[in-house]
ChimeraX commands (.cxc) that place a marker at each C-alpha (Angstrom):
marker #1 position 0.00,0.00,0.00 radius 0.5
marker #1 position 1.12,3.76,-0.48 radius 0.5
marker #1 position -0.33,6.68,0.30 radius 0.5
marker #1 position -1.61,8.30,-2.69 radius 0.5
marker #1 position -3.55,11.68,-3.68 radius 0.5
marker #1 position -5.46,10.52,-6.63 radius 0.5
marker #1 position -8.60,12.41,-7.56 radius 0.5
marker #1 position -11.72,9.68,-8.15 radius 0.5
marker #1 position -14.75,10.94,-10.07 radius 0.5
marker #1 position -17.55,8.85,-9.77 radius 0.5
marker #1 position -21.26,9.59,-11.75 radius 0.5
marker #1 position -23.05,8.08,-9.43 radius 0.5
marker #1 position -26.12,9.91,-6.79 radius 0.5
marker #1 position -25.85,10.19,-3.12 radius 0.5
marker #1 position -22.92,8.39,-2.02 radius 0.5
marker #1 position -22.25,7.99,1.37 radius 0.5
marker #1 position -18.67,6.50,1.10 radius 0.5
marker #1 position -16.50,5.13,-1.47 radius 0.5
marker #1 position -13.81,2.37,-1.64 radius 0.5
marker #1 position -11.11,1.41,-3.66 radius 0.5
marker #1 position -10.16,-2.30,-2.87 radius 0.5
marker #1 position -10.80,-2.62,0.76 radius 0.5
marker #1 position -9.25,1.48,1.30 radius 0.5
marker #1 position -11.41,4.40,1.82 radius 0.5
marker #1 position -11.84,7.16,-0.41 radius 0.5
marker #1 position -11.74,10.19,1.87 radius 0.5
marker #1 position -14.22,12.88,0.56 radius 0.5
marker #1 position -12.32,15.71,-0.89 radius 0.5
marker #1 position -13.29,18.98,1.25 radius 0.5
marker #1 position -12.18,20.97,-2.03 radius 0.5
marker #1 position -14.89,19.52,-4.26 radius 0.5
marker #1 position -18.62,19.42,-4.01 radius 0.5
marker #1 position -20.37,16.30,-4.47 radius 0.5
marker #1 position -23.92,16.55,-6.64 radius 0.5
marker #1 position -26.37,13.83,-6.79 radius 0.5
marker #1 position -24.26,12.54,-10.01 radius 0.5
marker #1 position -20.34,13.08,-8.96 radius 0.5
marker #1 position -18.74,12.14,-6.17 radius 0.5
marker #1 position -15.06,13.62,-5.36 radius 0.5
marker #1 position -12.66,11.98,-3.05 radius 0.5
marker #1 position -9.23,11.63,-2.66 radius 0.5
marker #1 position -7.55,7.86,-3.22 radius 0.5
marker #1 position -6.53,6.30,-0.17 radius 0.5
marker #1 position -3.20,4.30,0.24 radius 0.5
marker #1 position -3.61,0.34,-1.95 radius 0.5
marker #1 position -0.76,-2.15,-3.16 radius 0.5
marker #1 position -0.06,-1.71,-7.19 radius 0.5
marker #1 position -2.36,-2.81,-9.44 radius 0.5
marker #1 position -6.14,-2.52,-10.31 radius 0.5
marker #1 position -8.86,-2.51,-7.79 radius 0.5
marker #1 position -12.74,-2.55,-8.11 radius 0.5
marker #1 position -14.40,0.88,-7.31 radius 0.5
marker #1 position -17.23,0.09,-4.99 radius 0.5
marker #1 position -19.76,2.38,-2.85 radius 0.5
marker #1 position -22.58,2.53,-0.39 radius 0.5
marker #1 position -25.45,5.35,-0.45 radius 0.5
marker #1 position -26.95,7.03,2.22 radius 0.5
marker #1 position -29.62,4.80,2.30 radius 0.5
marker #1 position -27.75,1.91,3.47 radius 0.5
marker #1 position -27.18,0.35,-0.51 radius 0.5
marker #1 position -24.29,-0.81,-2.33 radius 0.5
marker #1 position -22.59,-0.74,-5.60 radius 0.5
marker #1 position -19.35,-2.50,-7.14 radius 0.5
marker #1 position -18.45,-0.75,-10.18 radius 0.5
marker #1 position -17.00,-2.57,-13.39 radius 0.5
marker #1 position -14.76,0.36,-12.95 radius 0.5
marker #1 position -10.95,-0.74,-11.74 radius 0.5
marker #1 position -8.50,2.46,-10.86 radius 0.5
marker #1 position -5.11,1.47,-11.32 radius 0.5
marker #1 position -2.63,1.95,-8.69 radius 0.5
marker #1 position 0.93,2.58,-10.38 radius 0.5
marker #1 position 4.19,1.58,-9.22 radius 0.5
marker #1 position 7.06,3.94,-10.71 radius 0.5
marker #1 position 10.80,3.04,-9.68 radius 0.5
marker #1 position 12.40,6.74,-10.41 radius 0.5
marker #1 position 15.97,6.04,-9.12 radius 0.5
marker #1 position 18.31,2.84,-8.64 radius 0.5
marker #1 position 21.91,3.01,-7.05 radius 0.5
marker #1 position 24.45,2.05,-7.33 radius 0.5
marker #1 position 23.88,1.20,-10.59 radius 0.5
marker #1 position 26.53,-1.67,-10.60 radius 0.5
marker #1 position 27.54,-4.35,-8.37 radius 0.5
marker #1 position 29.47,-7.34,-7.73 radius 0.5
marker #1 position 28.39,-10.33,-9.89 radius 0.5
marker #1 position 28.93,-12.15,-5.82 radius 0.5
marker #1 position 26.16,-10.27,-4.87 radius 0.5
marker #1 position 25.70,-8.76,-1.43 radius 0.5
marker #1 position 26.02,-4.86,-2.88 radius 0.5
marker #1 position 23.54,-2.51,-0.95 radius 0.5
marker #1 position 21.08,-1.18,-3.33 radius 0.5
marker #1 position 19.01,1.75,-2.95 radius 0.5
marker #1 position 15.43,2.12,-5.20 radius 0.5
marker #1 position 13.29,5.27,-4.82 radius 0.5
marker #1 position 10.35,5.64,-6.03 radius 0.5
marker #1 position 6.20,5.51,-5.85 radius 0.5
marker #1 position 3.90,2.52,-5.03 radius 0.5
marker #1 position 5.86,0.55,-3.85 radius 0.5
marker #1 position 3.61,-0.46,-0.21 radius 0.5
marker #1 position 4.29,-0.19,3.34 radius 0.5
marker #1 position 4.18,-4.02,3.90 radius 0.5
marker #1 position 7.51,-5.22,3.32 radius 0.5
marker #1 position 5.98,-9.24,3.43 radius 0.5
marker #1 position 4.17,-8.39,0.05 radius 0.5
marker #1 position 7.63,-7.35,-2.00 radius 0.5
marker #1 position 9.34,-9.35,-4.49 radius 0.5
marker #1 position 12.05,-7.52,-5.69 radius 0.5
marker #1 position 14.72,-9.54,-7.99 radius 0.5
marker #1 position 17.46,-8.74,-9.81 radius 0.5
marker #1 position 17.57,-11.12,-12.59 radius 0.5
marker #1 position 16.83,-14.17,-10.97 radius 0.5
marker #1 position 18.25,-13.45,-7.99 radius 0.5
marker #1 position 15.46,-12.19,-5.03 radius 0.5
marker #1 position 16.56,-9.31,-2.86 radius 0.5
marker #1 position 16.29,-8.99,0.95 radius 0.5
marker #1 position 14.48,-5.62,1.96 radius 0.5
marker #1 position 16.57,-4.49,4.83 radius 0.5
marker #1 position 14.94,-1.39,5.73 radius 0.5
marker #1 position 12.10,0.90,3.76 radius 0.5
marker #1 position 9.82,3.77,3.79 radius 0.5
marker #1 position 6.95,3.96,1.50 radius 0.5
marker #1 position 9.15,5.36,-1.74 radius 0.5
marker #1 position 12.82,4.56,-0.61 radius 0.5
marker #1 position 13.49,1.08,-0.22 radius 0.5
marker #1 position 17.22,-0.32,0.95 radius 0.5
marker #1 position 17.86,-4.10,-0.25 radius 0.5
marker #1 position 20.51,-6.65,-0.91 radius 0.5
marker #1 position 21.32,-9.15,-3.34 radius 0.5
marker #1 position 22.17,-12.56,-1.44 radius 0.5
marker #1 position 25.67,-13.23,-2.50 radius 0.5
marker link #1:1,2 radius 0.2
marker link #1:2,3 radius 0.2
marker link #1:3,4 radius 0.2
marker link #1:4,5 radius 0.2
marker link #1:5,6 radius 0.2
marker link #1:6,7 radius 0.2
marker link #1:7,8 radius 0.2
marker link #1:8,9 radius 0.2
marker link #1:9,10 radius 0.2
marker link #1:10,11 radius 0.2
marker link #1:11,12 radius 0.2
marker link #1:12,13 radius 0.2
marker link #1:13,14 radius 0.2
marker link #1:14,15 radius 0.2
marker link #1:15,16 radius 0.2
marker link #1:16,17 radius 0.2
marker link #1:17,18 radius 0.2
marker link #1:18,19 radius 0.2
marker link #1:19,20 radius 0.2
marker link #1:20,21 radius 0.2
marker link #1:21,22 radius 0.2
marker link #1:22,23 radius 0.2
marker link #1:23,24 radius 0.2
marker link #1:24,25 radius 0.2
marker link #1:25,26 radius 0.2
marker link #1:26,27 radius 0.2
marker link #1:27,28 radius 0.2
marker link #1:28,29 radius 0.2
marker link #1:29,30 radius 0.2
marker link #1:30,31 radius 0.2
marker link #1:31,32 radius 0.2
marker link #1:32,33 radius 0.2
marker link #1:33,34 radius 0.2
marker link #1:34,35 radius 0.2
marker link #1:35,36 radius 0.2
marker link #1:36,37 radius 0.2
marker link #1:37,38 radius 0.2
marker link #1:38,39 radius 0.2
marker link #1:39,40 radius 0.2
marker link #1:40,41 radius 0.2
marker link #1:41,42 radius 0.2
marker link #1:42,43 radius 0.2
marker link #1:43,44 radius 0.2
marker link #1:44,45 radius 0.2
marker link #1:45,46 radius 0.2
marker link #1:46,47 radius 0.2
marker link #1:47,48 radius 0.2
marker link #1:48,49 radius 0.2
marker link #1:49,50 radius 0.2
marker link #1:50,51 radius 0.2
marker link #1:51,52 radius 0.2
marker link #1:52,53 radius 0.2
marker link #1:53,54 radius 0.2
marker link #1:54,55 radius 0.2
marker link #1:55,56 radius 0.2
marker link #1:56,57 radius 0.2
marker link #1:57,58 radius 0.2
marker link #1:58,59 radius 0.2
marker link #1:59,60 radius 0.2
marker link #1:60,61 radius 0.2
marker link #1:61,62 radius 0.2
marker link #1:62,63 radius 0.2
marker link #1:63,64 radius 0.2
marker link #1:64,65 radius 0.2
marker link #1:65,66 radius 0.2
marker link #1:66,67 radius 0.2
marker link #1:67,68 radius 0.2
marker link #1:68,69 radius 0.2
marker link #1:69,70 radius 0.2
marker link #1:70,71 radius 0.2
marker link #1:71,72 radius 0.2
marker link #1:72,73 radius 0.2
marker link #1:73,74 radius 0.2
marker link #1:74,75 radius 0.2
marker link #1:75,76 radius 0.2
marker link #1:76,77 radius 0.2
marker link #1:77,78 radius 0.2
marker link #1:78,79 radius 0.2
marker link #1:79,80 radius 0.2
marker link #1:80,81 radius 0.2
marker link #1:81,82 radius 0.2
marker link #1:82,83 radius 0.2
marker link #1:83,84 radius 0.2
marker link #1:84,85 radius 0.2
marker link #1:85,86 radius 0.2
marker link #1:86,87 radius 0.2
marker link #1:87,88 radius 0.2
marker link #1:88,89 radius 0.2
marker link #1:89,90 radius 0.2
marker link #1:90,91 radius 0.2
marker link #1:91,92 radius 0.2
marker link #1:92,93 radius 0.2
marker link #1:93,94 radius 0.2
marker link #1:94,95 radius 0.2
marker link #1:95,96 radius 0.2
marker link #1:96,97 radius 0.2
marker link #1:97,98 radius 0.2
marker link #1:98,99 radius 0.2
marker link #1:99,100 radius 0.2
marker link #1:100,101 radius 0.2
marker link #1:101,102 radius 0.2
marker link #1:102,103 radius 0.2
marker link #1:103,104 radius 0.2
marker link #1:104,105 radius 0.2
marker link #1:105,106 radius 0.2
marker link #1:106,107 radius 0.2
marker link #1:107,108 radius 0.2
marker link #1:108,109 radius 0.2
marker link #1:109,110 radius 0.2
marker link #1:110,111 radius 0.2
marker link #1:111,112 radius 0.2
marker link #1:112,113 radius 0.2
marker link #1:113,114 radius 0.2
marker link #1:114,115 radius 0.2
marker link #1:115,116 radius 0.2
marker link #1:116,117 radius 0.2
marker link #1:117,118 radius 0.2
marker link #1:118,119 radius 0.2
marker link #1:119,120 radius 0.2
marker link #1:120,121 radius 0.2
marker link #1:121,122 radius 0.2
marker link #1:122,123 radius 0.2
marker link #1:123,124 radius 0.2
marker link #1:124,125 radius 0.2
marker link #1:125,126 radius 0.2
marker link #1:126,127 radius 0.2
marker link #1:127,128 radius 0.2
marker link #1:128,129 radius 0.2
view
């Protein structure tokens, strides 16, 4: 999951609350909602596409055929050459990559890395010699 700041438009009537996956869609306070658009601001979700779904003030719910697409963007890798032995200390910056280090599979090649420490968009690993 990452925390993102998305804008969802949805032309659907007298939503109560929206969801993305299983993650909220906060309401956006800078937007007004109408009875056909909703406005709310992506919540944090692993990579990938996730249903849209939504429940109405009345109590009823909705799963849209609608998926919004959670991107993961690597911006920066370094070094940018290591030791064919392995064990170099790699650094990878970027966006969407998740907060659950569990759920990562990051390889180099064939070769699977260890995460030994993240934050949301920098992630330090290292190739298993």
């Amino acid at each position: 999951k990452y925390q993102g700041n998305h804008q969802l438009e949805q032309n659907l009537g007298d939503i109560k609350e929206a969801t993305i996956g299983d993650v909220k869609c906060t309401k956006d306070a800078d937007e007004t909602s109408t009875e056909t658009k909703y406005y709310c601001i992506a919540g944090g979700n692993s990579p990938g596409k996730h249903l849209v779904s939504m429940e109405t003030n009345s109590g009823e719910f909705a799963q849209s055929t609608v998926k919004f697409n959670y991107v993961l963007q690597v911006q920066h890798v370094s070094p940018l050459q290591g030791s064919v032995m392995g064990g170099t200390e790699v650094t990878i910056t970027g966006s969407g990559f998740g907060t659950d280090k569990d759920l990562l599979n990051i390889e180099f090649g064939e070769f699977e890395c260890k995460v030994m420490l993240f934050w949301p968009a920098l992630y330090f690993l290292r190739r298993p010699p």
